[in-house]
C-alpha positions in Angstrom: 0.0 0.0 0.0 2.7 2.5 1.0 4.2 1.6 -2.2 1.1 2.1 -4.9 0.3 5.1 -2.9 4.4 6.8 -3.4 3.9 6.0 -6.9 0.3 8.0 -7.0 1.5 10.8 -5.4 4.9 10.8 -7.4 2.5 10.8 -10.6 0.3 13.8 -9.0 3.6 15.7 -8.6 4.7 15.0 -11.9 1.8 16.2 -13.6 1.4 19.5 -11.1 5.0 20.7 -12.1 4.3 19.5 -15.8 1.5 21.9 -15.9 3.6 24.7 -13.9 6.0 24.2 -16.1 3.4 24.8 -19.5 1.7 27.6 -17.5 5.1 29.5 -17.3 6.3 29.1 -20.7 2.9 30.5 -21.8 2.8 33.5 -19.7 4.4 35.8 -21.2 6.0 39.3 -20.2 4.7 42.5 -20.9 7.4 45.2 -22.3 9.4 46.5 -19.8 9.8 50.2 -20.7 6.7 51.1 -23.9 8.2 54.7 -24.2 11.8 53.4 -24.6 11.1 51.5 -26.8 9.1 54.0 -29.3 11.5 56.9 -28.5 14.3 54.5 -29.8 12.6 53.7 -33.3 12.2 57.5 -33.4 16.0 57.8 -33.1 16.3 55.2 -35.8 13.9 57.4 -38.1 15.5 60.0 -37.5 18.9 58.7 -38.2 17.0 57.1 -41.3 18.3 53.5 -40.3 16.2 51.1 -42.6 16.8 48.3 -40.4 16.8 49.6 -37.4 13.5 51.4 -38.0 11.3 48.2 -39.5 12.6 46.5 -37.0 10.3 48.7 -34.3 7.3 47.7 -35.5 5.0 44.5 -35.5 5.2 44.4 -39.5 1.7 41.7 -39.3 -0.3 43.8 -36.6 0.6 47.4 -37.0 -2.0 50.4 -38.0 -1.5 53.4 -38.0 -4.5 55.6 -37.1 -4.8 59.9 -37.5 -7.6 61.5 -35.8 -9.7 58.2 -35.6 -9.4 57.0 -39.0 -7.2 54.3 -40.2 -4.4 55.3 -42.6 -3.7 52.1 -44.5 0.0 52.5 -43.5 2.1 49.4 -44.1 5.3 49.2 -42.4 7.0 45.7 -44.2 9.7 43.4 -42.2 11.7 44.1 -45.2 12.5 47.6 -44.6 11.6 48.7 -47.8 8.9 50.8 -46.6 11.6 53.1 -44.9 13.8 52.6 -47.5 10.9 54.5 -50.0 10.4 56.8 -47.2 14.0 58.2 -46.5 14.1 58.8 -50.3 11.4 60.7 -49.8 11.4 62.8 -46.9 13.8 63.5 -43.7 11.8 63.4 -40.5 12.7 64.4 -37.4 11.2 65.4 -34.2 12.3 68.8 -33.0 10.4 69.1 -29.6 8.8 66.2 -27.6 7.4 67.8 -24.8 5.6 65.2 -23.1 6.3 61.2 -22.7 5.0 58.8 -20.4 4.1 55.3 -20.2 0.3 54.6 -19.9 -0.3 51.0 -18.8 0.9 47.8 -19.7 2.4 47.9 -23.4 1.0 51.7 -24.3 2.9 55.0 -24.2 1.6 58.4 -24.9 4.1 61.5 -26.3 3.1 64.5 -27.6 5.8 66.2 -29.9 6.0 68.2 -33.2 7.7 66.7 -36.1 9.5 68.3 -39.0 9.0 67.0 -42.6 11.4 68.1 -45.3 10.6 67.1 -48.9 13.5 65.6 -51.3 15.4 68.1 -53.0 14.9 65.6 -56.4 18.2 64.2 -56.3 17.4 60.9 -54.3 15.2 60.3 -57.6 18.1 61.5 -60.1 17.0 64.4 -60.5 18.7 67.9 -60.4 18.5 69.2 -57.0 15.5 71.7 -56.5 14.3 74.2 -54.1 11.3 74.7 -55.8 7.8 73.1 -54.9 7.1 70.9 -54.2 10.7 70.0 -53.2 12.9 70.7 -51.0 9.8 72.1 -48.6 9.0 72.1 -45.0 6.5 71.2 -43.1 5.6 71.6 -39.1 2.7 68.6 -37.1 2.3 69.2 -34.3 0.7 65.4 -33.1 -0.3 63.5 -29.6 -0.2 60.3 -30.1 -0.8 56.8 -27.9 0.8 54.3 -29.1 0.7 50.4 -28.3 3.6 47.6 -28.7 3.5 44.6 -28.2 5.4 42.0 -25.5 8.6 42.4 -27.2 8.0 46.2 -27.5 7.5 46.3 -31.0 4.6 49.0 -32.2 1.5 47.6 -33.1 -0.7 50.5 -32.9 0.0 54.2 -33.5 -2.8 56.5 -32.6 -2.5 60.1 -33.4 -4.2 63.0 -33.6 -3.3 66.4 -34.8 -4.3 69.1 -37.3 -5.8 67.4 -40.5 -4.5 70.7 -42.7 -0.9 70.3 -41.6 -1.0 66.4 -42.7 -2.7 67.3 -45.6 -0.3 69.9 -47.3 2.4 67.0 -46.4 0.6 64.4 -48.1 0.0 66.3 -51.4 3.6 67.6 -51.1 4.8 64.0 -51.0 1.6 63.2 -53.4 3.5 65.7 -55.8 6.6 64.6 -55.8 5.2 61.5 -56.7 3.6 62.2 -59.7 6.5 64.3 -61.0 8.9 61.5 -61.0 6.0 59.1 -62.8 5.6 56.9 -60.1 1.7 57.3 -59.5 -0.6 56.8 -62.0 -1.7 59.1 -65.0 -5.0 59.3 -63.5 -3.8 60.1 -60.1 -2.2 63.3 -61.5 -2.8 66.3 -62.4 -0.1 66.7 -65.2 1.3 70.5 -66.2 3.9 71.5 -68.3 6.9 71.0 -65.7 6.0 67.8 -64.5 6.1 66.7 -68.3 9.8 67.9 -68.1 10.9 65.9 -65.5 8.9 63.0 -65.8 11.0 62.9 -69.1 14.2 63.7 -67.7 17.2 61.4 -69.0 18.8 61.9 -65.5 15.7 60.7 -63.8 16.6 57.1 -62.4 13.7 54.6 -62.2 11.9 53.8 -58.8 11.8 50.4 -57.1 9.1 51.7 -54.2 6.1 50.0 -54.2 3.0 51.7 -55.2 1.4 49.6 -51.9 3.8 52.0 -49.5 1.7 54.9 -47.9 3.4 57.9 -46.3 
């Protein structure tokens, strides 16, 4: 009897750590420190650091949303989102005057970020000052942003002044359509854009047309 019962208990306390054991592998931690880990994506954004950048963000969760509606923004693994982007534009983030982590995995910063437009020669072009390149913009954003467990972004949620993303979008929009990467039907041609569009200088684009700004 002592025996059968050892060898019930031994089989009970096999099977309770068994399940401790699953129970802790399964459990997993939140991120340690949210804000850290979004201000130091910013840093690689700002430094434009493809990889380091990409690697920020949850490439199969993220969304990006600006004043409540969803911006279609896909941020790839790859890095060639940032890769189209730093052609584009140089961001970088002149005042953040309030950070703070906001429960498990969220952050919240408020901050103004400053947008310059190419100058056209990251597309083989002759550098311009002329608009739409080589222009500057100003948002001023608040934004509450979510990562995930390993403290990559998985939610951006900003809101800010619609007409000071707007005149950046059709900026970028611009720029865009001068260099004949959008579609006819999504420009509005005029006689310059003809010009460079035609350019022999002007090198061809590899960025995706499924890459939002």
């Amino acid at each position: 009897m002592y025996v059968f019962l050892r060898k019930v208990n031994s089989g009970v306390l096999s099977a309770t750590v068994t399940i401790l054991f699953f129970l802790t592998i399964q459990v997993k931690a939140a991120c340690e420190n949210p804000l850290q880990s979004i201000l130091d994506t910013l840093d690689c954004v700002v430094a434009e650091n493809v990889t380091c950048a990409s690697s920020g963000y949850n490439a199969d969760e993220f969304v990006k949303i600006h004043n409540g509606v969803d911006t279609n923004t896909t941020i790839d693994s790859s890095g060639s989102y940032w890769a189209g982007a730093f052609s584009l534009i140089d961001i970088s983030f002149p005042s953040i005057d309030f950070q703070i982590n906001f429960g498990e995995n969220q952050a919240s910063i408020r901050y103004i970020e400053k947008v310059v437009m190419t100058d056209g020669s990251d597309f083989g072009l002759p550098s311009s000052t002329e608009y739409p390149f080589s222009q500057t913009y100003y948002q001023h954003e608040y934004a509450l942003v979510t990562v995930d467990d390993d403290c990559k972004m998985t939610k951006w949620d900003q809101y800010g002044d619609n007409a000071e993303q707007d005149v950046v979008n059709k900026a970028a929009n611009d720029i865009l359509c001068l260099i004949g990467f959008l579609p006819a039907e999504a420009c509005v041609k005029s006689d310059e854009s003809e010009k460079i569009t035609k350019s022999p200088k002007q090198k061809k684009s590899s960025w995706s047309r499924k890459r939002k700004i």
